[in-house]
Each structure stands twice: as structure tokens, then as C-alpha cells.
N, C-alpha and C positions, 0 to 999 in steps of 0.2 A: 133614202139616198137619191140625187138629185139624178138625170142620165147624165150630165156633165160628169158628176163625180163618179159614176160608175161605170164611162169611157176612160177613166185616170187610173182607176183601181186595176179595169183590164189590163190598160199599156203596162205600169209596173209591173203585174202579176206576168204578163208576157215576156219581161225581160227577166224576170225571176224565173222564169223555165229553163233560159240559158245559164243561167247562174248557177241555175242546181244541177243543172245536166252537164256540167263540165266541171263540176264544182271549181269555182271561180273565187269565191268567196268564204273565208270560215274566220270563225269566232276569233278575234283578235286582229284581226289581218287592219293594216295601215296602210293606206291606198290613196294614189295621190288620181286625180281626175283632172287630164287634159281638157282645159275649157279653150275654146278659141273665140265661142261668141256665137256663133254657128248655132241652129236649130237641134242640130244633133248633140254634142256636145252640152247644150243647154237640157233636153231630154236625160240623158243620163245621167246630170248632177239632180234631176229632181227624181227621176228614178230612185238611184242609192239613195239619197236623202229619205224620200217617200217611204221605199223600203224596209229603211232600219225602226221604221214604230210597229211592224207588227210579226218579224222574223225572231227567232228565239234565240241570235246571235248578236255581239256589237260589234263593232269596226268601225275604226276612225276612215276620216274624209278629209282632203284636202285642196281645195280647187287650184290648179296650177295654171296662169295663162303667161305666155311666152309673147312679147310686148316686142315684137320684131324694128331695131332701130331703122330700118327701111322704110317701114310703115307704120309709126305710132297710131294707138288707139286716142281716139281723140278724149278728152276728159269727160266730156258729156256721156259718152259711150261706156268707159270706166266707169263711172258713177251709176250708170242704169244697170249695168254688170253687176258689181260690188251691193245694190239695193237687193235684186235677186238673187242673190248667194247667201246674203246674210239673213233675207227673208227664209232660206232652207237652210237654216243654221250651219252654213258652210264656212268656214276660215276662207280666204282668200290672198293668194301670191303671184304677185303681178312680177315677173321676171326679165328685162331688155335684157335681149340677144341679136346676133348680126344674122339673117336671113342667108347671108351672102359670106361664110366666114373665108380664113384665106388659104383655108385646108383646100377647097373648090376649087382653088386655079382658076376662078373666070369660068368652070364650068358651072350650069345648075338646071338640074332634073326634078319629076318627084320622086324619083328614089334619091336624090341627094338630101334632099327638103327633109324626108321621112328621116334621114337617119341622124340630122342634124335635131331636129326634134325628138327625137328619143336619148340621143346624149342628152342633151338639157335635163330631159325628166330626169332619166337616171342619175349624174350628177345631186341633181336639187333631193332628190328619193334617200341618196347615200347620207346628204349633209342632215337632212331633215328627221331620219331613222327611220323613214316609208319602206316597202318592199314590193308593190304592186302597183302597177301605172294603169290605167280605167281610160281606153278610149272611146269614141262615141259612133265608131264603124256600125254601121248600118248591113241590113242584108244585103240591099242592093251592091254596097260595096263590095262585099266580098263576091259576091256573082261577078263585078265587071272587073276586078282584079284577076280572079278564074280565067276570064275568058282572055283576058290584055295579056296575060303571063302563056297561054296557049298559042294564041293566033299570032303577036307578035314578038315573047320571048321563046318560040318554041319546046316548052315545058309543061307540064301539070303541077300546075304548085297554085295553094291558096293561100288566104288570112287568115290563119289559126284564131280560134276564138281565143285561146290562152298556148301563150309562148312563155316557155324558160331564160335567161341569159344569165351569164355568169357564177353557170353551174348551180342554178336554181338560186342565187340571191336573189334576183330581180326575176318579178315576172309583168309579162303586158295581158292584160284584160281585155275582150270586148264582149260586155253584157248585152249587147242589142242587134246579137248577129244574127238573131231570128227574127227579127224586127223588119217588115219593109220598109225602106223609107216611106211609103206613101203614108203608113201609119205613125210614124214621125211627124211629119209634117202636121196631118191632123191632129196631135197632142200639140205640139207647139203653138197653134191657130186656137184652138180651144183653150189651153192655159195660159196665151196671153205670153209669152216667152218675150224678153227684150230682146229680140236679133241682134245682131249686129254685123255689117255688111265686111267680109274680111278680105281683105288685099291678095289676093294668090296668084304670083306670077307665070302660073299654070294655068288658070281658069280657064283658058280657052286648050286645052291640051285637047288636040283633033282628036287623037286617037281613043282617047276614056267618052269622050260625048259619040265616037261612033259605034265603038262598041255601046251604048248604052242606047242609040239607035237600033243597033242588031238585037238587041233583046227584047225592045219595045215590040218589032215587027213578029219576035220567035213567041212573044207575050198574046198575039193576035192568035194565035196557033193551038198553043196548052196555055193557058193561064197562070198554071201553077211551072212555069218554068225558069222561073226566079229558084223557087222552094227546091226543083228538083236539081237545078247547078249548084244551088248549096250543100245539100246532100250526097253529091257524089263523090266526094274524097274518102267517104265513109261506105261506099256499095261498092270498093274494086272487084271487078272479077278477073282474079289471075290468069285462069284460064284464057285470057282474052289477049293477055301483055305479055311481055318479055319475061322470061323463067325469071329474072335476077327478082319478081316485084311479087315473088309467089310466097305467101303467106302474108300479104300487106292490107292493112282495111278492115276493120272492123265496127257494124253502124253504133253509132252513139248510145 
């Protein structure tokens, strides 16, 4: 085995850690895979895909991309998409929807965004007979959602790696919460990923790039302090908090 190929074997095998440690994944399960185009998203349809030739479970796969009529993918784009999917035996559902619907009022966040893209899935999941939606969060995201929901929504809440909805019909996936992005990126430069550049009327949102400066500097410090904001939803010490949060937390 080449080191290329045994840099590829790690990354799945490392998102297979989270898969098992949260059990995310079981034999039969229909899962549809939010694609956007993105590096991440591309990571973890070759992950699952990779995946299922040497786990003793099956489970269907479904690529879903949400083709925002604001900003159509260009066909060149599509077509390099749709080559990489089918090269990982992937089905593929290109879906137009309004970015902008008129439920918003003229307003748009990314909590708007988010919740507007998870109707989609779930919709498409109902029609389809899917039950689990696969998205491609990253550690780093769930560290700078941590910190953005703390410093500026005044709370402690994070990105579950797996959430329930609708009384457990529908659940959301993220296999590659223990993944840093840096090691994302490195898989995607290595296996040659087709990017694709995506239109997000957030891209520049001050607040998630400063937080993600705040971590950078807190990274000069401990190293592992990505790994250790991850893990703190799982080390509460009650004793420390308000009596109402006593018996809350338990590590993974």
C-alpha cells in the first residue's frame, strides 16, 4: 500500500471512530448526504462510500445537492460533480430551491440558511424513504459554533454529532466531528476532489472568521485546543454550574 493510500485509509478510519462512538450508523440505515461541492462535503461522500467495502454492515447512500436558484451551479461544475459521485457509486439529486424563500420576510442569517436547508433534506428524505441526513461539519466547526453560541448568543450549546427530529423519524449525522479541518483539506489535495467554488451570502460573516481568529491565537497556546472545546460538552462539572445542570454530562 502506497502512503497515498494509507493517508486515505486513516482519514476514513478516523471518521469511522465517530461513526462508532456515537453510533451514527447501522446496518440498513438510508442516508441521504448533503453535497454542496465544498471540500467537506466532498470528504464525506468518499468517506461513506470508502467505508462501506470493508465494514460488516450495508446502508444505502444518496447524494443530495440543493441547486440554490439565486446561484445556479454552473454545468461544467455539475458535470465534474456528477463524474465524482458516480465514480463512488453514488446516485445523485440535484434539487432547485429559493435561497431567499418568502417565509424570510427579506430577512437572511445563517441560522436562517441552516434551517431552510434541513427542510429541504427532510422533505426530499420523506419523499425518497431516507431517514438520516449526513452532513460534512467538520471539528473545527463545531469548536467555532461552541464558541459564537457562548460569546455572542450567551449560552453553552453545540453541534451534536447526531440529532433526533420528529420524534426520531428523521435524524442529522455528522461523521467527521472529530476530524480537523486541516486534515480535510489534506484528503481533498491528495485525492484530487473537484471543489467547487459555492456562492454563500455569509462568506464574509465577521463574526465566525473572528471567532476562528480567537482560536487560532488560543491554538498558539495548547495545541490541542480545538480537541479540548470539543470535548467539553461531555466533562460538565456540576459542581461548578447552577444546581438545575446537576447530574448533566457524561464523556463519550
Amino acid at each position: 500500500m502506497s502512503r497515498a493510500d494509507r493517508k486515505s485509509t486513516r482519514f476514513c478510519k478516523h471518521v469511522g471512530r465517530a461513526i462508532n462512538r456515537f453510533q451514527m450508523i447501522r446496518d440498513g440505515d438510508r442516508i441521504i448526504i448533503g453535497v454542496s461541492g465544498g471540500k467537506d462535503s466532498l470528504a464525506l461522500c468518499y468517506a461513506l462510500s470508502e467505508r462501506r467495502r470493508w465494514v460488516p454492515i450495508d446502508y444505502d447512500l444518496l447524494a443530495v445537492h440543493i441547486d440554490w436558484r439565486e446561484h445556479p451551479l454552473p454545468e461544467e461544475s455539475r458535470a465534474r460533480l456528477f463524474t465524482f459521485l458516480q465514480q463512488r457509486g453514488l446516485p445523485f439529486l440535484s434539487v432547485k430551491a429559493s435561497i431567499r424563500p418568502p417565509s424570510f420576510r427579506g430577512k437572511f442569517n445563517c441560522y436562517l440558511c441552516s434551517r431552510n436547508r434541513k427542510r429541504i433534506f427532510f422533505e426530499i428524505a420523506q419523499k425518497k424513504g431516507f431517514h438520516t441526513i449526513a452532513l460534512g461539519h467538520t471539528m473545527d466547526d463545531v469548536v467555532e459554533t461552541t464558541l459564537l453560541n457562548l460569546v455572542f448568543g450567551g449560552e453553552f450549546s453545540t453541534m451534536m454529532p447526531i440529532q433526533s427530529f420528529f420524534e426520531g423519524r428523521m435524524r442529522i449525522i455528522r461523521p467527521m466531528v472529530e476530524v480537523p479541518e486541516r486534515e480535510v483539506a489534506d484528503a481533498a489535495m491528495r485525492l484530487g476532489f473537484p471543489e467547487i467554488p459555492t456562492e454563500c451570502p455569509q462568506k464574509g460573516d465577521s463574526r465566525r472568521l473572528t471567532i476562528r481568529e480567537v482560536i487560532g491565537e488560543l491554538s498558539r497556546l495548547n495545541r490541542r485546543v480545538r480537541q479540548n472545546i470539543f470535548r467539553s460538552p461531555w466533562h460538565i462539572k456540576t459542581e461548578y454550574l447552577p444546581s438545575s445542570l446537576a447530574g448533566v454530562g457524561k464523556p463519550p
